[in-house]
LOMIKE-432705 format. One record per residue: residue number from 1; residue in three letters; chain; y, z, x of N, C-alpha, C in turn. Coordinates in steps of 0.1 Angstrom, whole numbers. Example, Ala and Ser with C-alpha at 12.3 -4.5 7.8 and 13.67 -1.06 7.14 Angstrom:
% residues 2
    k    r  c   n.py   n.pz   n.px  ca.py  ca.pz  ca.px   c.py   c.pz   c.px
    1  ALA  A    -57     78    132    -45     78    123    -33     78    132
    2  SER  A    -22     71    128    -11     71    137      0     79    129
***
This chain:
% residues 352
    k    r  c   n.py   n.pz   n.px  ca.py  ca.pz  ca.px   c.py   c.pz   c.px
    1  UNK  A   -329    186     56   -322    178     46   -311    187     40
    2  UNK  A   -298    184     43   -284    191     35   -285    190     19
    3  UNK  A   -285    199     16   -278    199      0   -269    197     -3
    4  UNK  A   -266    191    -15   -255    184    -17   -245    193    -22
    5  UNK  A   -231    193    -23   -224    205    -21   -218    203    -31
    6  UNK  A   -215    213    -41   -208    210    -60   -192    215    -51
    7  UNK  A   -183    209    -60   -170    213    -57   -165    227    -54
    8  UNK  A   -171    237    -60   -168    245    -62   -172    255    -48
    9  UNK  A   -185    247    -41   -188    254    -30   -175    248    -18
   10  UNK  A   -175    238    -22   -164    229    -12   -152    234     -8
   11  UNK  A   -147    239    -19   -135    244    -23   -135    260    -15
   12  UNK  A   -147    268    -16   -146    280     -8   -145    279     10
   13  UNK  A   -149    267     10   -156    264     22   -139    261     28
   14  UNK  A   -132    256     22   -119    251     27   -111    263     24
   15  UNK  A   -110    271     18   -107    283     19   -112    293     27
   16  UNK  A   -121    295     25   -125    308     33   -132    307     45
   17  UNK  A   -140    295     49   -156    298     62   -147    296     71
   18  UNK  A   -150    301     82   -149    304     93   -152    291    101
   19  UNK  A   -137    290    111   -135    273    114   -152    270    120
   20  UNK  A   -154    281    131   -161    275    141   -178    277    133
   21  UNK  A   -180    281    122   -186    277    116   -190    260    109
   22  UNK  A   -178    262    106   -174    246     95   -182    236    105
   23  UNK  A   -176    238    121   -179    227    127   -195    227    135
   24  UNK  A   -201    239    129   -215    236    134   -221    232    123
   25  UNK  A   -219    233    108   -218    226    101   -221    214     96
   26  UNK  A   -206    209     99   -206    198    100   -212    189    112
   27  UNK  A   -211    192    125   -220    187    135   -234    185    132
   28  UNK  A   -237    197    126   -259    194    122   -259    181    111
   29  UNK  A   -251    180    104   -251    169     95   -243    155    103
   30  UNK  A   -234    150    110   -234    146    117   -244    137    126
   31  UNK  A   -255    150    133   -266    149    139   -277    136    130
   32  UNK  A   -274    148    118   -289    140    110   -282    128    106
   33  UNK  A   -273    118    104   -270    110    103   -270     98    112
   34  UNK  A   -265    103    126   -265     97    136   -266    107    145
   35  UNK  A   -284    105    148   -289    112    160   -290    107    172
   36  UNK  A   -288     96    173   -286     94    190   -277     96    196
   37  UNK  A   -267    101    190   -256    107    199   -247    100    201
   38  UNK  A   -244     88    198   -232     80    199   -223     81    190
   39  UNK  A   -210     78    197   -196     79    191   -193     62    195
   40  UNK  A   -183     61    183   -181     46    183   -168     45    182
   41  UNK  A   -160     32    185   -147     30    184   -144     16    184
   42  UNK  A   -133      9    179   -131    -10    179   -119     -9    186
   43  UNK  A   -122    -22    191   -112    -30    197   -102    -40    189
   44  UNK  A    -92    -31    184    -86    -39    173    -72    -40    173
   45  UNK  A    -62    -50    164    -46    -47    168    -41    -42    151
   46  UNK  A    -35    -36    146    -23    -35    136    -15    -49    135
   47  UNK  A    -21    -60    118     -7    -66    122      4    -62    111
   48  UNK  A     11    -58    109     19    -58     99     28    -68     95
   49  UNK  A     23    -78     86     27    -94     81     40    -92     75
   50  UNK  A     45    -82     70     60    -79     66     59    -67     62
   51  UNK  A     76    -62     69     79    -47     63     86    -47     49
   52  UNK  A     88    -57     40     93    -54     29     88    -51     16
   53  UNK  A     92    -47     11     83    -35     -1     92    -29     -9
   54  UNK  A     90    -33    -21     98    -25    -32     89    -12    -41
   55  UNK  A     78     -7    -35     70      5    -39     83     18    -38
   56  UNK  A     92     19    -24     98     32    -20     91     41    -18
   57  UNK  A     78     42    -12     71     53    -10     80     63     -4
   58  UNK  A     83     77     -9     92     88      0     80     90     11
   59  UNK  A     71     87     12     64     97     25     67     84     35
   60  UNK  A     71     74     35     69     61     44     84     54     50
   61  UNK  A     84     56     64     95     53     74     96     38     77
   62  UNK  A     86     33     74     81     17     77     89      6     69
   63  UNK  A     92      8     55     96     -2     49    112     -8     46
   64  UNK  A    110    -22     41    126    -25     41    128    -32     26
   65  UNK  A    137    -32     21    141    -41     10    147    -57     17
   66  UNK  A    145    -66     10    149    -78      9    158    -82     24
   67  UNK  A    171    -76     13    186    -77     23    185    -68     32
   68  UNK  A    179    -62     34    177    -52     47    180    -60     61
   69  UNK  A    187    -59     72    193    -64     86    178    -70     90
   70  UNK  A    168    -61     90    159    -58     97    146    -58     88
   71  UNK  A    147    -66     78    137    -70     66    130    -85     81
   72  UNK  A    114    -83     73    112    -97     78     97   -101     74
   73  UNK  A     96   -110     75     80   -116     71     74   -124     86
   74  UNK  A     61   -121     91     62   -126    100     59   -144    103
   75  UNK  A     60   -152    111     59   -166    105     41   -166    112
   76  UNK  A     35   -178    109     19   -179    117     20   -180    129
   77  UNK  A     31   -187    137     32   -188    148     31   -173    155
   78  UNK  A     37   -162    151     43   -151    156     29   -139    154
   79  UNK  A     22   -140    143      7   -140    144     -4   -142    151
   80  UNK  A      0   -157    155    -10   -164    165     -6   -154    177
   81  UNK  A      4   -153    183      7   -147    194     -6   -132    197
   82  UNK  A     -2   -127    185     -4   -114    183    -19   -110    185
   83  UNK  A    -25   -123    181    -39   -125    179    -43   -128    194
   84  UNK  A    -37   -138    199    -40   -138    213    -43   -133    220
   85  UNK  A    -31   -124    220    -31   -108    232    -43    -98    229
   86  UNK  A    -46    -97    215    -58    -91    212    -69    -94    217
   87  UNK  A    -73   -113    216    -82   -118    226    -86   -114    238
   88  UNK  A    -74   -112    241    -72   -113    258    -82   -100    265
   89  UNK  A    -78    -88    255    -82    -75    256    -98    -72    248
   90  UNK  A   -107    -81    243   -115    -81    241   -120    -77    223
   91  UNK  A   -105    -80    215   -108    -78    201   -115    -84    195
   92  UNK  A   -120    -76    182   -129    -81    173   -123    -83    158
   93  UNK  A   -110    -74    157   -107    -71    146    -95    -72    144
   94  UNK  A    -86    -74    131    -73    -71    127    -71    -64    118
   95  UNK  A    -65    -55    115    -62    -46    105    -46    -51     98
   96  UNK  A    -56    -63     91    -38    -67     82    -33    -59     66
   97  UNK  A    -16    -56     73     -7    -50     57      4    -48     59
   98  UNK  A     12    -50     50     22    -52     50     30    -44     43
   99  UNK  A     41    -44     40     48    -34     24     41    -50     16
  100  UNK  A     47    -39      0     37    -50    -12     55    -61    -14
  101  UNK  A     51    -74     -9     64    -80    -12     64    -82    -27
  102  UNK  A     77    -83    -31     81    -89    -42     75    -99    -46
  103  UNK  A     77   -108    -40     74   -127    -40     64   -132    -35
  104  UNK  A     55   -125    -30     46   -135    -22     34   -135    -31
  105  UNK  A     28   -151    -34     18   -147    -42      4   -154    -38
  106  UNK  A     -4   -151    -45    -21   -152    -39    -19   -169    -27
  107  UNK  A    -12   -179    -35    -15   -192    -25    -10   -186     -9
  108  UNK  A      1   -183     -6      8   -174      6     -6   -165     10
  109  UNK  A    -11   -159      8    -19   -150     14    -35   -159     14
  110  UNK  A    -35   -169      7    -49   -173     12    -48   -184     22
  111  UNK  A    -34   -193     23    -32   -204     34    -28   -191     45
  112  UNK  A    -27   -178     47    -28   -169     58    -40   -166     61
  113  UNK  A    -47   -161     55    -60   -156     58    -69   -170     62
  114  UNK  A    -67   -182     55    -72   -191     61    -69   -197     75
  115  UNK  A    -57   -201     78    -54   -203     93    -59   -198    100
  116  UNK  A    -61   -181     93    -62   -173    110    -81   -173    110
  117  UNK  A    -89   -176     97    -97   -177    100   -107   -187    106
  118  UNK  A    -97   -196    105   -106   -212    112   -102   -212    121
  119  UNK  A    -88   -207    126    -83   -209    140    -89   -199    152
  120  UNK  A    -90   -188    144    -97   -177    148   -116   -168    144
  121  UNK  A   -121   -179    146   -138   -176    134   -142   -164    141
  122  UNK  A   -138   -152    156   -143   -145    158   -140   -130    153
  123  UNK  A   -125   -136    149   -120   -121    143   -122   -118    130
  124  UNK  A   -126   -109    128   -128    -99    118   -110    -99    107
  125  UNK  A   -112   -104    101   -101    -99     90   -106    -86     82
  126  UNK  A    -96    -74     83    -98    -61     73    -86    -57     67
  127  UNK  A    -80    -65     57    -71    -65     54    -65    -61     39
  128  UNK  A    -55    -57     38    -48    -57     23    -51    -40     16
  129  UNK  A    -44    -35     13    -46    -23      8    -46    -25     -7
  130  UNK  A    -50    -16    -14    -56    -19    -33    -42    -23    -35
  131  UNK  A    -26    -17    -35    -20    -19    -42    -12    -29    -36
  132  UNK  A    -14    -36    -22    -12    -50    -24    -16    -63    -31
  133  UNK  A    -32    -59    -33    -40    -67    -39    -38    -65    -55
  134  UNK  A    -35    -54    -58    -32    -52    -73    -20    -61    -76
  135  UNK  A     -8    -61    -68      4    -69    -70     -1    -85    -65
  136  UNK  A     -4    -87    -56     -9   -101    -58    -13   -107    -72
  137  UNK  A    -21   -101    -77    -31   -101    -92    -16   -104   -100
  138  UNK  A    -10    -95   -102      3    -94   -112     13   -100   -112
  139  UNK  A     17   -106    -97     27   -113    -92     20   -128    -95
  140  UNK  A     12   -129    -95      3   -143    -90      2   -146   -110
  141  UNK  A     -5   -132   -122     -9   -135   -134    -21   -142   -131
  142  UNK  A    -25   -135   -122    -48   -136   -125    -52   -122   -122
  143  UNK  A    -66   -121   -125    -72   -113   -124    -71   -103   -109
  144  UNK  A    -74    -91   -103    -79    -87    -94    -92    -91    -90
  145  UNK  A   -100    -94    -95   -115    -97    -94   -113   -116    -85
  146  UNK  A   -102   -122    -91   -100   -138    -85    -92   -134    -71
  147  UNK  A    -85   -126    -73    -78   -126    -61    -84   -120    -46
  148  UNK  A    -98   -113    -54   -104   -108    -42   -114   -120    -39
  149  UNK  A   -116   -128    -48   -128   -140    -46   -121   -149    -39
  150  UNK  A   -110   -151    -41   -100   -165    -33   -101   -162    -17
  151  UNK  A    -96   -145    -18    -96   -142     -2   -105   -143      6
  152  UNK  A   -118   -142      0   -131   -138      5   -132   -153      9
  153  UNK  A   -132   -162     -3   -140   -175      3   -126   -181     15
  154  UNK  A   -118   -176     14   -109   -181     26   -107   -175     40
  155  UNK  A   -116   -160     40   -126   -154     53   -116   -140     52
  156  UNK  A   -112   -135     40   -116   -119     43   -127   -113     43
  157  UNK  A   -128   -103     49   -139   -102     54   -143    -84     43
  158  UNK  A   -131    -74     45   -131    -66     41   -119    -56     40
  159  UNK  A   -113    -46     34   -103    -41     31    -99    -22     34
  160  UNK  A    -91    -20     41    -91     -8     41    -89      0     29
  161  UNK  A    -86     11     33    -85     21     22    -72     28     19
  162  UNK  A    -61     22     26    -46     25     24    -42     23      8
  163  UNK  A    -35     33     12    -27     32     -2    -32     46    -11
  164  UNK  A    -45     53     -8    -51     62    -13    -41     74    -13
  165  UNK  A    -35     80     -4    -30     91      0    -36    102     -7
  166  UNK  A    -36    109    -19    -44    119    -24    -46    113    -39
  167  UNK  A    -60    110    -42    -57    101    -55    -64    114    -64
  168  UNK  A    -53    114    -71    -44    125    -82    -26    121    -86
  169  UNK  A    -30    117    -99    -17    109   -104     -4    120   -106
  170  UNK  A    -10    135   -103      3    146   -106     10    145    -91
  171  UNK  A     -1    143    -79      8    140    -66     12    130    -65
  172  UNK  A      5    116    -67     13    106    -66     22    103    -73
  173  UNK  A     28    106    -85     39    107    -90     55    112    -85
  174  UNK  A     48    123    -73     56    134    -66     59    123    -52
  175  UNK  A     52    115    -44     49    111    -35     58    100    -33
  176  UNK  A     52     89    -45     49     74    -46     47     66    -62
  177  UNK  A     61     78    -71     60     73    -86     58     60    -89
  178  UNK  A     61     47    -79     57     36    -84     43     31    -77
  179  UNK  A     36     37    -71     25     35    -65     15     32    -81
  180  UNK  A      4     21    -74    -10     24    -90    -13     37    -91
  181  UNK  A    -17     40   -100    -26     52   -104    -41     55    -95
  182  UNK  A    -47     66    -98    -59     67    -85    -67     61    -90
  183  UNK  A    -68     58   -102    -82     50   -108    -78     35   -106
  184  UNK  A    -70     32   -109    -64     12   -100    -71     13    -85
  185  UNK  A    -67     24    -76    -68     21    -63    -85     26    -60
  186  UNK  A    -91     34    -69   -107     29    -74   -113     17    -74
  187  UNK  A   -108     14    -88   -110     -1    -95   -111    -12    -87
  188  UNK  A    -99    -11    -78    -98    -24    -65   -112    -24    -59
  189  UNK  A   -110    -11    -51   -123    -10    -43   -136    -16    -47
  190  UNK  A   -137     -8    -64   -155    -14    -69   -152    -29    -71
  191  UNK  A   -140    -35    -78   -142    -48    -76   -143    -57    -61
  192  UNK  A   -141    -54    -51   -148    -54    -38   -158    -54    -36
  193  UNK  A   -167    -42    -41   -180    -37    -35   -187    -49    -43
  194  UNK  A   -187    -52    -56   -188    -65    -64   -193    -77    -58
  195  UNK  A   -183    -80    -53   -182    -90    -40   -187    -91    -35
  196  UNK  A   -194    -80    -25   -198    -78    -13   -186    -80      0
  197  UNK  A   -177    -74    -10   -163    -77      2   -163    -56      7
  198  UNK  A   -168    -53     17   -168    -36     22   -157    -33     23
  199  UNK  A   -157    -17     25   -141    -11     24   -143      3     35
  200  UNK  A   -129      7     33   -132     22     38   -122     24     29
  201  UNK  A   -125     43     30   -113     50     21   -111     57     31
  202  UNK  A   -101     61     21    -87     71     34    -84     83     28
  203  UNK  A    -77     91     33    -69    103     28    -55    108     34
  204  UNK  A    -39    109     28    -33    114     36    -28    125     30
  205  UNK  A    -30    136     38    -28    150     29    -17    156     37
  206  UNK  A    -13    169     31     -2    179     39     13    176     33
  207  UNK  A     10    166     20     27    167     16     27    179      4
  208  UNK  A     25    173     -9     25    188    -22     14    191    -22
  209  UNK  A     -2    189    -19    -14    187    -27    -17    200    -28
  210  UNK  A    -25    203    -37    -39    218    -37    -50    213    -30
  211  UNK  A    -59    226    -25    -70    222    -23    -75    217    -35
  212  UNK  A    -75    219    -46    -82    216    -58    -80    205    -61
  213  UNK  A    -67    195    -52    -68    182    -53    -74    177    -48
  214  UNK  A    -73    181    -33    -80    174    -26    -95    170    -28
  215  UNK  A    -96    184    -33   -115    181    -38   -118    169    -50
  216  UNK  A   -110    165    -57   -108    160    -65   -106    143    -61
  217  UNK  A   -103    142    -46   -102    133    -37   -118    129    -32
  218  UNK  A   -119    139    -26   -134    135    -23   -146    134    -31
  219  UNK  A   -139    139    -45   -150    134    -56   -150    125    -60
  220  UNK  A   -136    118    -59   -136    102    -68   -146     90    -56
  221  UNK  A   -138     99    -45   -149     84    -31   -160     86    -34
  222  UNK  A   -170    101    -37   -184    103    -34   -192     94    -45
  223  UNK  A   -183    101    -58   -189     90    -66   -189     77    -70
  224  UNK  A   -175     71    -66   -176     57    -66   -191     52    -54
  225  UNK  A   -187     59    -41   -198     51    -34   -213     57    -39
  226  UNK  A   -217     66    -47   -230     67    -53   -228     54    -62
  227  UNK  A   -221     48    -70   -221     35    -80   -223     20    -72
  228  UNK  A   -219     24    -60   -213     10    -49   -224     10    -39
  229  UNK  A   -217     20    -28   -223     23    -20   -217     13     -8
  230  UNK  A   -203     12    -15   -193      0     -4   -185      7      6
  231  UNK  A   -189     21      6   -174     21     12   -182     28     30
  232  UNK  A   -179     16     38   -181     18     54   -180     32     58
  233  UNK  A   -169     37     59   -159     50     67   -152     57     58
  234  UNK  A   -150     71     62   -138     77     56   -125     82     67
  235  UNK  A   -116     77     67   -104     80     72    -95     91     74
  236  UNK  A    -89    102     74    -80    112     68    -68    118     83
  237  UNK  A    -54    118     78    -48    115     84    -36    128     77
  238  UNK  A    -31    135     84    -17    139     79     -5    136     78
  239  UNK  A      4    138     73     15    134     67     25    130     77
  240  UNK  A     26    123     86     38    127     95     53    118     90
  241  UNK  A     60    129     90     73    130     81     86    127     88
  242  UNK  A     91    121    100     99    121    106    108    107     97
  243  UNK  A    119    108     90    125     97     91    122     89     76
  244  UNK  A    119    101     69    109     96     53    120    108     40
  245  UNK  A    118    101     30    133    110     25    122    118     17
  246  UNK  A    104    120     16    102    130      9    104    142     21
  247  UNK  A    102    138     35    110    153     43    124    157     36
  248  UNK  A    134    148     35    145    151     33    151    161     14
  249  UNK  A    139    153      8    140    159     -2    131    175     -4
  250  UNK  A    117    179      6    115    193      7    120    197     23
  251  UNK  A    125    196     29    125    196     41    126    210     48
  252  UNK  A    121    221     40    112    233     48     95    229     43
  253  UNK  A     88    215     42     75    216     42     70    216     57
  254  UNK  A     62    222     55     54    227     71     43    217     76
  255  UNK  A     48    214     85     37    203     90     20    210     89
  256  UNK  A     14    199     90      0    207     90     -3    207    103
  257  UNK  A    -16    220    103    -17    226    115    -28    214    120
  258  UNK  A    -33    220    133    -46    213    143    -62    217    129
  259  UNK  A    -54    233    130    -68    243    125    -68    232    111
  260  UNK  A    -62    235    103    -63    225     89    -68    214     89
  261  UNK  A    -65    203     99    -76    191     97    -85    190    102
  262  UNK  A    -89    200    112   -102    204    116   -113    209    102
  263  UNK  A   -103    217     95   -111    223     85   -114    214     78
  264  UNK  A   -107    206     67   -108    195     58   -114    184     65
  265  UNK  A   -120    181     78   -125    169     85   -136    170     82
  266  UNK  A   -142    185     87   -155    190     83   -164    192     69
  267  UNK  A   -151    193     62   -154    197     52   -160    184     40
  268  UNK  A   -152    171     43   -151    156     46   -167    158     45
  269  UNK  A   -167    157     60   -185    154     64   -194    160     53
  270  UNK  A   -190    171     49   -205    179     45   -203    169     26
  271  UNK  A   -190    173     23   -191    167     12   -192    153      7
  272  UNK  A   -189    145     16   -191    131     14   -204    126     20
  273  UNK  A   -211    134     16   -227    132     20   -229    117     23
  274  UNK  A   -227    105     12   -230     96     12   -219     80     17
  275  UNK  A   -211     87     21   -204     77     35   -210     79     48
  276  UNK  A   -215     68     54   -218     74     69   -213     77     79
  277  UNK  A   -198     71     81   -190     72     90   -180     80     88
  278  UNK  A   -174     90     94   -164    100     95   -155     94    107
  279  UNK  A   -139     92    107   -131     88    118   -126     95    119
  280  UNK  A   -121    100    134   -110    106    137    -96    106    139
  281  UNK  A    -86    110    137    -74    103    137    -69    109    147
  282  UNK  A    -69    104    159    -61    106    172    -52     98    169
  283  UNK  A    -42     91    163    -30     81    164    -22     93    159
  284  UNK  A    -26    103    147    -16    116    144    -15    124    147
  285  UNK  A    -32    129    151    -39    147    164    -31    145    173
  286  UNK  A    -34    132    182    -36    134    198    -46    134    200
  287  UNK  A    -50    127    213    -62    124    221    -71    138    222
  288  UNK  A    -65    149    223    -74    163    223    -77    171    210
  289  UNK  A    -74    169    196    -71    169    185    -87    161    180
  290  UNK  A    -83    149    184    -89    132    183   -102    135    187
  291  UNK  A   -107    144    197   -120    144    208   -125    156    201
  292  UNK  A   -115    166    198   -121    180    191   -128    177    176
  293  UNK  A   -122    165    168   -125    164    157   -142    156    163
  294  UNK  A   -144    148    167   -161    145    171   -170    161    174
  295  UNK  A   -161    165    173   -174    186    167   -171    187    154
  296  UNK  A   -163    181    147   -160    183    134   -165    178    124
  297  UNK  A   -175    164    129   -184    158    120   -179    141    122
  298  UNK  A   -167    141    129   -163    127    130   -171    124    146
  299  UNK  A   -177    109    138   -185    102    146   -180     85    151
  300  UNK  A   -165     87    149   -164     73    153   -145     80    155
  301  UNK  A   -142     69    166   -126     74    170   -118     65    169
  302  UNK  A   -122     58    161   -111     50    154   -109     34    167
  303  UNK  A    -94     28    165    -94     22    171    -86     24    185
  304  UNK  A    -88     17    196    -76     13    201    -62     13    204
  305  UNK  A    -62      5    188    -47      5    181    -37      0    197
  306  UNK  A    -41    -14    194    -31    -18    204    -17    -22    202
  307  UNK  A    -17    -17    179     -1    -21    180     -8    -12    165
  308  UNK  A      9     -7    164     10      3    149     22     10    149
  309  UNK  A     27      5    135     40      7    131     43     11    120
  310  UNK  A     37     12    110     35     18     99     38     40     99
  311  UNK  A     29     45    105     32     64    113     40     67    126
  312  UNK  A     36     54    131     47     56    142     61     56    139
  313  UNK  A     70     49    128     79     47    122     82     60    115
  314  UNK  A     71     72    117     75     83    106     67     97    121
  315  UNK  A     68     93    130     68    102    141     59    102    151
  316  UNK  A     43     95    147     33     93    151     37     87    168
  317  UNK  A     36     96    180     35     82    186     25     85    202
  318  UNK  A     17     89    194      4     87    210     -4     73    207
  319  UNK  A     -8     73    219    -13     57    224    -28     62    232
  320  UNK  A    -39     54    232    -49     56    242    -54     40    245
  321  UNK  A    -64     40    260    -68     30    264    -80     32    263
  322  UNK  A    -90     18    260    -97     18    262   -110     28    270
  323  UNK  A   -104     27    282   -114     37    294   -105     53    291
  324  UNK  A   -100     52    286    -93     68    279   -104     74    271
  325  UNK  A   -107     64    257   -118     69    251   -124     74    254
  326  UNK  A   -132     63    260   -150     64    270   -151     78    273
  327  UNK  A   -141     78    281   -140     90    287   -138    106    279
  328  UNK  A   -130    107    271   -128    113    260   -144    117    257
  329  UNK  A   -152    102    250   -164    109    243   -175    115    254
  330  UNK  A   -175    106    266   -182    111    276   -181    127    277
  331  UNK  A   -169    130    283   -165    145    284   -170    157    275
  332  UNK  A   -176    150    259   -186    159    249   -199    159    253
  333  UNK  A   -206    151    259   -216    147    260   -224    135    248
  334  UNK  A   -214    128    244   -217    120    236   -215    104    241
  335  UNK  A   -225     95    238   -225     81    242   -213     71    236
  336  UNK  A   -210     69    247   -195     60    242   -198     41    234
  337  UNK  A   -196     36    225   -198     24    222   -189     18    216
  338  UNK  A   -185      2    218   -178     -7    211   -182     -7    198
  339  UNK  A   -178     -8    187   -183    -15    175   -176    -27    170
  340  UNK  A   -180    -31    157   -175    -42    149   -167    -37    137
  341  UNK  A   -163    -44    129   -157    -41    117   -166    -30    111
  342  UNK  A   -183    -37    105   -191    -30    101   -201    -20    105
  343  UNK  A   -194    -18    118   -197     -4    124   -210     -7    130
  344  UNK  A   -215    -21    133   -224    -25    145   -227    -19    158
  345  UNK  A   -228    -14    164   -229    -15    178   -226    -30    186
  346  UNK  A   -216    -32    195   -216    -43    206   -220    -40    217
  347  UNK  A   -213    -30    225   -216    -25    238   -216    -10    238
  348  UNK  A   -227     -3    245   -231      8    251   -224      4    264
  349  UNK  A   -215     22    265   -212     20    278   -221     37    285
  350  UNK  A   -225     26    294   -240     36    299   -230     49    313
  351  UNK  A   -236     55    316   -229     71    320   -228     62    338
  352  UNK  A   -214     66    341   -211     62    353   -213     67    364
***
């Protein structure tokens, strides 16, 4: 049984231990979590319902204003499509978000989420990041608490954890000054877990933070989910800056290394004792990055990602298939499986 780790040990640990430590580490805990040795991954698409957004996030390549050439909302028809093709390929899930529009308010997003859920009763909706759902609430003048009940009864299912980036209001100010504050993009969540609507959280680090932020990141998840105990997965992803004006405005910041999210991945694991699922971010690593991080305490490889535009728009751009995975976890000696939104098991793929 791991002891639970005070910040302070956390904080040395990301400083000073020795990588190839961190990751035996983190792998025995890993282990005791999930001992049968399976790694998991979904079959899912990105849809992004519109790029327009009056946030300006400087770290984000993705977004457009109104009058922008190349602004657009997508229509249901153009959806449907999108959903299809995912069918085709054996999805379970959609990962819906958008920029936070100006105009669109809760009726608009519940005649969406409803269409696609009657039309579609197999897919999984995981949709809306806190500070879409916080502007809905504002834009709309109801509660956050109604706007997560309207969605639910019209078949969301559950909500990622975007929007988090390092919740510490001295970097998000530096980041994303019109972004909520870190306790809003809390608040959303517990009003979720409320519900019984699940979440994951995220992390995206490597722009200004301290480590002493970041710990400060993983303290707010640990303990919201000791109060909840909603949150599915933890996420964590680096900054990638191609085509984003906070590059342009430090633009000697140093990308972050392999060794660094290896370390903070690990570090994730030991201290987020009470999430079960650790992801890997091969959409920003790389597929070898992506496979190294499953020694690092991450026990799930995310998705698919048969469409994503959001990092890709800011440099991101590896892609994997299906039988790429497999292979991938195979090659550790770890059992490859499909999952669901809620991190089910669907298919074991048995050793060939």
């Amino acid at each position: 049984m791991f002891k639970r780790l005070t910040k302070e040990e956390a904080l040395d640990l990301i400083k000073n231990a020795d990588l190839k430590e961190l990751g035996r580490l983190a792998s025995a805990r890993k282990k005791e979590l999930h001992p049968k040795g399976i790694t998991t991954f979904v079959i899912d698409r990105n849809i992004n319902y519109t790029n327009i957004c009056w946030v300006d996030c400087k770290f984000c390549a993705f977004y457009r204003h109104e009058k922008d050439a190349d602004a657009y909302i997508l229509t249901f028809d153009e959806i449907d499509k999108k959903i299809d093709e995912l069918l085709e390929i054996g999805g379970t899930q959609i990962l819906f978000q958008g920029g936070v529009h100006p105009k669109l308010k809760i009726e608009w997003y519940e005649d969406l989420v409803e269409h696609i859920h009657v039309k579609y009763p197999s897919i999984t909706i995981h949709g809306f990041s806190s500070i879409e759902l916080d502007f809905i609430a504002k834009v709309s003048r109801i509660t956050i608490q109604e706007v997560l009940s309207r969605l639910k009864v019209k078949g969301l299912a559950s909500i990622p954890g975007a929007g988090a980036e390092i919740l510490n209001d001295d970097v998000r100010d530096i980041i994303a000054p019109k972004k909520i504050d870190a306790k809003v993009w809390a608040n959303v969540h517990r009003q979720a877990h409320k519900l019984d609507i699940m979440s994951t959280a995220t992390m995206m680090y490597g722009t200004v933070e301290t480590d002493e932020q970041i710990l400060e990141h993983f303290e707010m998840i640990r303990d919201l989910q000791d109060e909840t105990g909603g949150f599915r997965a933890f996420i964590m992803w680096s900054f990638q800056g191609k085509n984003t004006e906070l590059l342009k405005l430090i633009p000697n910041m140093e990308k972050p290394s392999s060794n660094r999210y290896l370390r903070l991945l690990a570090v994730a694991r030991l201290y987020l004792d009470n999430v079960p699922n650790i992801q890997s971010s091969w959409v920003t690593q790389g597929p070898y990055i992506g496979q190294m991080a499953l020694r690092f305490g991450a026990n799930d490889l995310g998705s698919t990602m048969m469409e994503e535009n959001v990092v890709s728009s800011a440099g991101a751009a590896y892609a994997m298939a299906k039988e790429e995975m497999v292979q991938l976890i195979r090659d550790i000696d770890e059992i490859p499986a499909v999952r669901n939104t809620a991190y089910e098991t669907l298919k074991i793929f048995e050793a060939s």
